[in-house]
MARPAVEX-318157 format. One record per residue (C-alpha): residue in one letter; x, y, z. Coordinates in steps of 0.1 Angstrom, whole numbers, plus 5000, padded with zeros to 4 digits. Layout:
<sites>
residu|px|py|pz
a|X|Y|Z $
...
</sites>
This chain:
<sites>
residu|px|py|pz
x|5000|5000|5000 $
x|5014|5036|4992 $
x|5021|5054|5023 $
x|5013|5089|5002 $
x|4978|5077|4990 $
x|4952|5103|5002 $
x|4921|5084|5023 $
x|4887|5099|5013 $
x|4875|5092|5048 $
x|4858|5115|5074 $
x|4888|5140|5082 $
x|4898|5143|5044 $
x|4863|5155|5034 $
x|4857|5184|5065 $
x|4892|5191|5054 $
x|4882|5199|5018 $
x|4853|5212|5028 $
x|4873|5238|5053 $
x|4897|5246|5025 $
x|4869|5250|4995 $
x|4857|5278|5022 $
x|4886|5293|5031 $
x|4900|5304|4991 $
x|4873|5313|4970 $
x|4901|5308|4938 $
x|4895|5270|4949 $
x|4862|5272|4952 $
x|4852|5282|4923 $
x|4881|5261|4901 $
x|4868|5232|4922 $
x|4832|5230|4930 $
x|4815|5225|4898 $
x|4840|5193|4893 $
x|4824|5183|4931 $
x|4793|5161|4932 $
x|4771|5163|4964 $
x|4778|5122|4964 $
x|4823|5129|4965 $
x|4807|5139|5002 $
x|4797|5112|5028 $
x|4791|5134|5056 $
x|4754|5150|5054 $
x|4765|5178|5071 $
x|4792|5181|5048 $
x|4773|5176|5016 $
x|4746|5203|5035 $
x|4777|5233|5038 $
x|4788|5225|5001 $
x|4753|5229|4981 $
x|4744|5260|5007 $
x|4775|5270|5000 $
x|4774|5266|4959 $
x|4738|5275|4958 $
x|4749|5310|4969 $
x|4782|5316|4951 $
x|4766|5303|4915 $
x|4742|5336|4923 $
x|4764|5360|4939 $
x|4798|5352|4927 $
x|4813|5349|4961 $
x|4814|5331|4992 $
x|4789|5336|5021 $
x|4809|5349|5055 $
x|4801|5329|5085 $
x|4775|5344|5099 $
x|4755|5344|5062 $
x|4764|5307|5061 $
x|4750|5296|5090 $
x|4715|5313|5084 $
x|4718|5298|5052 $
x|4727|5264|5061 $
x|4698|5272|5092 $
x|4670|5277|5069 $
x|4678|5246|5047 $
x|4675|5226|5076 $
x|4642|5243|5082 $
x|4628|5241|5050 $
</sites>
């Protein structure tokens, strides 16, 4: 087994998720090659289409505190 082979497990995908979030350069070179399915975690998969729902309309990435409402009324609705 190759020692350098990445594991698409649990701490790989919050990972990706915090660095899709943190560089919006990434973001938006990355997250129309991401499916909702690369992402086991619901919670993940729940931030990522918030999160590309929004910047596919405004052309940047929520702040926090827009995030969390965000994420907030999904959950809701």
């Amino acid at each position: 087994m190759n020692p350098y082979a990445l594991q698409y497990n649990r701490d790989f995908q919050i990972s990706l998720l915090a660095n899709l979030m943190a560089d919006q350069k990434f973001f938006s070179d990355s997250a129309n090659l991401l499916r909702l399915s690369d992402f086991d975690l619901p919670a993940c998969r729940l931030v990522f289409e918030v999160t590309r729902k929004f910047y596919n309309e405004y052309k940047f990435l929520p702040v926090p505190n827009v995030l969390e409402q965000l994420v907030a009324g999904a959950i809701q609705g």
